[in-house]
C-alpha positions in Angstrom: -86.7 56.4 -133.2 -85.5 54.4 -129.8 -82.8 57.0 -129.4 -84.6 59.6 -129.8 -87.2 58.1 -127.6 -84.7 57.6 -124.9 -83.6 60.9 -125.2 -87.0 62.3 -124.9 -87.9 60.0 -121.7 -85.0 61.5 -119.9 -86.3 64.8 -120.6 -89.4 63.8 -119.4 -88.1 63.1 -116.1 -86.9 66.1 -115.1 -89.9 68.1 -116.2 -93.0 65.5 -116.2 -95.5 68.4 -116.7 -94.4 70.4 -119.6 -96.0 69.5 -122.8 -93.2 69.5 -125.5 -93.3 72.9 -127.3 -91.0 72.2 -130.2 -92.5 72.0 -133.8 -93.5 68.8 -135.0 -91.1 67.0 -137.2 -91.4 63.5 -139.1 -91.3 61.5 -135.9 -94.0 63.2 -134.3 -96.2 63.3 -137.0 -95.3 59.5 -137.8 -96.3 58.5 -134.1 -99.3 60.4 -134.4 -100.5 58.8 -137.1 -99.2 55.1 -136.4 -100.8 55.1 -133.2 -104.1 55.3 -133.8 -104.1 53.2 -137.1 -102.5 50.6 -135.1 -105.0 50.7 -132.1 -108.2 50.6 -134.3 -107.0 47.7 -135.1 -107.5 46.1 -131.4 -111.9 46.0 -132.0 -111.4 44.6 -135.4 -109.2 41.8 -134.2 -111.2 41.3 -131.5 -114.2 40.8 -133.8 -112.6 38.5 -135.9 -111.3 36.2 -133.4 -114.7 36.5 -131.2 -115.5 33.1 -132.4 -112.0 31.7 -131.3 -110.6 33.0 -128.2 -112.6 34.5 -125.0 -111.5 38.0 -123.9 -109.3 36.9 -121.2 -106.9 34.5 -123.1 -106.9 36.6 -126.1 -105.9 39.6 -124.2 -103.2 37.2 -122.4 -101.7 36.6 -126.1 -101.7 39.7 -126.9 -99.2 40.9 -124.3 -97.3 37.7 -123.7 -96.2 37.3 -126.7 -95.9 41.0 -127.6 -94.0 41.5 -124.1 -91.5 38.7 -124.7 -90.7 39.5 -128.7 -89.7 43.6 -127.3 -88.3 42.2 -124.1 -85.7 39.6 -126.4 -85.0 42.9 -128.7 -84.4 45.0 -126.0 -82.1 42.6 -123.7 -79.9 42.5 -127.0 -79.7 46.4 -127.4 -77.0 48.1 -125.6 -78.1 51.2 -122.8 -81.7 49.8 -122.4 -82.3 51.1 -118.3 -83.9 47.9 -116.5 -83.5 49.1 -112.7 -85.7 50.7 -111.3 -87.5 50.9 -107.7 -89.6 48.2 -106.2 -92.3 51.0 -105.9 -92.0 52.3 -109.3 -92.0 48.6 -110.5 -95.5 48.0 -108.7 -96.7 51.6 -109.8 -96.2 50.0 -113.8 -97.3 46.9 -112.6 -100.7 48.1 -111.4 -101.0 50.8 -114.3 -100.7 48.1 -117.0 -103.2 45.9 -115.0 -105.5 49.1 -115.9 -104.7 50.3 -119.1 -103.0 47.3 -120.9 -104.6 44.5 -119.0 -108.7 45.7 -118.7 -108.9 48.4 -121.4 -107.8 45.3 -123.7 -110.2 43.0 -122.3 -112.8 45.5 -122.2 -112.5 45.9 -126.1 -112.3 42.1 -126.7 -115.6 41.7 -124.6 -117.1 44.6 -126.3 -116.5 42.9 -129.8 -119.0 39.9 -129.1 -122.0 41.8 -129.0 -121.0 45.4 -130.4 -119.1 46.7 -133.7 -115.6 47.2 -134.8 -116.5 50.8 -135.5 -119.0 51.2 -132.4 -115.8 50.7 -130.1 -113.4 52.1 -132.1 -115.8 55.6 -132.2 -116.0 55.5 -128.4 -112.5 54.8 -127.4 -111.3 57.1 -130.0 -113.5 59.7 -127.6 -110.6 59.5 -124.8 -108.7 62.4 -125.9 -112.0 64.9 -124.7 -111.7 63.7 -121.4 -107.7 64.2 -121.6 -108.5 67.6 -122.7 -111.2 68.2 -119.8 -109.0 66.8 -117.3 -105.6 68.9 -117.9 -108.3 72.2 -117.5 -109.7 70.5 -114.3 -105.8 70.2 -113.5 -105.3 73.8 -114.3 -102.3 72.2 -116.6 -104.0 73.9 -120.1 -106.1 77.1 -120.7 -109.6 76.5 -120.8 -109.6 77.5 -124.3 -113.0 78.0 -126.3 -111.0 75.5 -128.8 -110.6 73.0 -126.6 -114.2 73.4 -125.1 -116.0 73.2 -128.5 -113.9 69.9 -129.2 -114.6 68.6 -126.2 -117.8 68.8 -126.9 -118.4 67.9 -129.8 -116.2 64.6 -129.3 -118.6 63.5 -126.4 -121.8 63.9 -128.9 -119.8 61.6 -131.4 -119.5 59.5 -128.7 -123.6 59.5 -127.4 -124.6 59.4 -130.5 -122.2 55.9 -131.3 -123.8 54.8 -127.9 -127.3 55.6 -128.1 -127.5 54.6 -132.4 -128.4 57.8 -133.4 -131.4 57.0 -130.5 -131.5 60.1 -128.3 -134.3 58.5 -126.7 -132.5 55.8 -125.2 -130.9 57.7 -122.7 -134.1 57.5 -120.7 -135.2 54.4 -121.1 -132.0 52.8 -120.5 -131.7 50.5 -123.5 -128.0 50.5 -124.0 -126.1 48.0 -126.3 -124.0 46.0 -123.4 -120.6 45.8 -125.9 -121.0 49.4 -126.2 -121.1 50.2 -122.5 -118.1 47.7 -121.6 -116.2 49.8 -124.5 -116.8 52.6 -122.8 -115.9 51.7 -119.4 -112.8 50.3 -120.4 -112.3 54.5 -122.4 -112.4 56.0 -119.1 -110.3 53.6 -117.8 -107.5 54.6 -120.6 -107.8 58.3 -119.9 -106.6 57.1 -116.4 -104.0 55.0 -117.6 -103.0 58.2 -120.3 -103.0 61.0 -117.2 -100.9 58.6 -115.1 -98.7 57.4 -117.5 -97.7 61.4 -118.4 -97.0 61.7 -114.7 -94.7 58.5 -114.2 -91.1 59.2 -113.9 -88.7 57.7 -117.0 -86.7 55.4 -114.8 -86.6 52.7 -117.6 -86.3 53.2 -121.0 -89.1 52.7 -123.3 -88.6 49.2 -124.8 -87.5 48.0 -121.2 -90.7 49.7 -119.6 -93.1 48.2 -122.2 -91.8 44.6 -121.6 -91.7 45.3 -118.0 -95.6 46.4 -118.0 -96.6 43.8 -120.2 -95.5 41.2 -117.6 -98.3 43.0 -115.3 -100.7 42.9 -117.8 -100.7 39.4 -118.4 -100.1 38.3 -115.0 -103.3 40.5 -114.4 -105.6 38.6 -117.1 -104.0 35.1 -116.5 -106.4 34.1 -113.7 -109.3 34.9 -116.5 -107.5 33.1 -119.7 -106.7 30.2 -117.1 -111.0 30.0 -116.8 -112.4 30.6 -120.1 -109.8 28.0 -121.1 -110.8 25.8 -118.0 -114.4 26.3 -119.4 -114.1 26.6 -123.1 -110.9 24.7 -123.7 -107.5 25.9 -125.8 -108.5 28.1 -128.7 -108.2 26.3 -132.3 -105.8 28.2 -133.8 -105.9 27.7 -137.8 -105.2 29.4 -141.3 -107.8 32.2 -140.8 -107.0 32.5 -137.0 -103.0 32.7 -137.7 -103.1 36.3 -139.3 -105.4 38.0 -136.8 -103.3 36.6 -134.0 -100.2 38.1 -136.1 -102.3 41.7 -135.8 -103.2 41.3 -132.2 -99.2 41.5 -131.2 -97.7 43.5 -133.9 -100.0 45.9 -134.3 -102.4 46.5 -131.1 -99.6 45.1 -128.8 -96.5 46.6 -129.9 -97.3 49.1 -132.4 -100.0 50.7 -130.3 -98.5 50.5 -126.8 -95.6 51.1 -127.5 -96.0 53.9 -129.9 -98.5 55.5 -127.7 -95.9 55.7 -124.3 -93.3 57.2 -126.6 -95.9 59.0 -128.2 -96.2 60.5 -124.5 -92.9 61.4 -124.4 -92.4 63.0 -127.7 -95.9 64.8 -128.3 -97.4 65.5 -124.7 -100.9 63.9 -123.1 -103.4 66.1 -125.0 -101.7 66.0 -128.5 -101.5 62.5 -128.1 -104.7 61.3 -127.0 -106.4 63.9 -129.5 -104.5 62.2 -132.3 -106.4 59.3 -131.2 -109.1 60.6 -132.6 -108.4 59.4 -135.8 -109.2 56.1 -134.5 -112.8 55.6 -135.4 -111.7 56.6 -139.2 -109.1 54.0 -139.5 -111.3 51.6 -137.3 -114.6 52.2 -140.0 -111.8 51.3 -143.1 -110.4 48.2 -141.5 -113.4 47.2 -140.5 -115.5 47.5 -143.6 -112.2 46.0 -145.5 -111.7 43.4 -143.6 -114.3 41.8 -141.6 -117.1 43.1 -143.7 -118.9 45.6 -141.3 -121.3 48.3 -142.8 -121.1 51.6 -142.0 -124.6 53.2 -141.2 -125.5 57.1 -141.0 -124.6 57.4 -137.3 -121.0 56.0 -138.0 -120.5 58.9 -140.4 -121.8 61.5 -138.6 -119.9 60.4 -136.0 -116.3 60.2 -137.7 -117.2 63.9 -138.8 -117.8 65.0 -134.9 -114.9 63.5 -133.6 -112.4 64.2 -136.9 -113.7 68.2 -136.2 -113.2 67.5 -132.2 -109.3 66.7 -132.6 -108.9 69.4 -135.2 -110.4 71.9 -132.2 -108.2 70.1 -129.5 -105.5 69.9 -131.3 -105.6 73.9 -132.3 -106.5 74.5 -128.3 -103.4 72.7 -127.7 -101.0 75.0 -130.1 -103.0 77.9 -128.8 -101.5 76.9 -125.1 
């Protein structure tokens, strides 16, 4: 997959706007896949570990240690591109400040007064505002595909916010966890428009470790005062695993996956295949931490399974 991936990131500079038009083959479909099972992970951990670690310092684990075990791996690969432009350095920098740095800590705080599945629904919800964005851009036909799944994604996502509550939309009573994870959503479609857009000066093992140096020097100020105030997490047997999750999975797997992703698959077809997130977020959650799943979860999962299906067809359609 790196070479490939490489490959692909050249491409990718020439032409930063085309959406890859090839067919799908096992790579594609593997990332698309991967990528969200590996993010829905990020709320559940988060959850788990609410107890243990404050937002900040577990967000500063999270890409520390996942920055340095791909930054060893790649410094030992041969062809890995490492120079780039100051400018395009600080352009990462501050994109993984955004995207890796907030949209992580926006999850974690989330998790310690809202579900797994709650945030997992609503940042799953991303790929609609891709979508609405590219047509705003006048990069993808406003097709009645990709209006419809639009649309139905952002009524999964009100009715995750609101509990199946219409009513709370005027009187204002919103869950704070749930509001936080959707702040830090609208942050990743930034990050995921932005990202499409930066040139493929580095390669993407190289750019991953390079960005999640910004992240964590972007969070460290926060870790260095919850830890100031709370003191240094007690890490144990139960703690041990999640931790294990936080890097492999939400660090590596999901970052990672989800820049070549980019590469390979396009914005739209990418962020809609995060879609699939609140599914695998509801499984892991009720699996693993013991979460229920009430009606508005499921109705939910339906809208925004049928939303992707709709995007994704808009997208072929293009």
């Amino acid at each position: 997959m790196d070479s490939r991936s490489a490959n692909a990131s050249s491409t990718l500079a020439a032409d930063t706007s085309r959406t890859p038009d090839r067919g799908l083959g096992p790579v594609h479909l593997l990332l698309l896949a991967l990528v969200p099972a590996c993010f829905a992970f990020n709320p559940v951990a988060g959850r788990a570990l609410a107890d243990t670690f404050g937002p900040a310092t577990l967000t500063l684990v999270r890409w520390s240690l996942s920055g340095l075990a791909i930054g060893m791996f790649a410094l030992m690969r041969s062809g890995e591109r490492w120079k780039a432009p100051l400018s395009h350095l600080l352009y990462l920098a501050v994109l993984a400040a955004l995207g890796m740095g907030f949209c992580s800590l926006a999850a974690y705080v989330a998790s310690q007064t809202t579900e797994a599945t709650n945030i997992g629904l609503i940042y799953g919800c991303a790929s609609a505002f891709v979508a609405a964005w590219e047509i705003i851009a006048r990069r993808q036909a406003a097709s009645a595909s990709l209006i419809v799944g639009i649309s139905v994604c952002l009524l999964g996502a009100m009715l995750i916010i609101t509990k199946g509550r219409p009513d709370t939309i005027a009187s204002l009573r919103f869950n704070p966890g749930d509001l936080w994870a959707t702040a830090g959503m609208l942050v990743f479609v930034g990050y995921t428009i932005a990202m499409r857009r930066a040139p493929a000066r580095l390669t993407p093992m190289s750019q991953f470790a390079v960005m999640s140096v910004g992240a964590s020097i972007a969070v460290l100020p926060f870790a260095a005062n919850e830890i100031v105030s709370m003191g240094f997490p007690l890490i144990d047997a139960r703690a041990a695993p999640w931790i294990a999750v936080v890097v492999l999975a939400t660090g590596i797997g999901a970052y990672l996956g989800y820049n070549v992703s980019l590469t390979l698959n396009g914005a739209v077809l990418t962020a809609a295949a995060l879609t699939l997130t609140p599914a695998f977020a509801a499984v892991e959650a009720m699996a693993l931490i013991g979460e229920r799943l009430r009606w508005y979860h499921a109705v939910a999962i339906l809208l925004v399974v049928v939303g992707l299906l709709l995007i994704s067809r808009g997208q072929r359609a293009r």
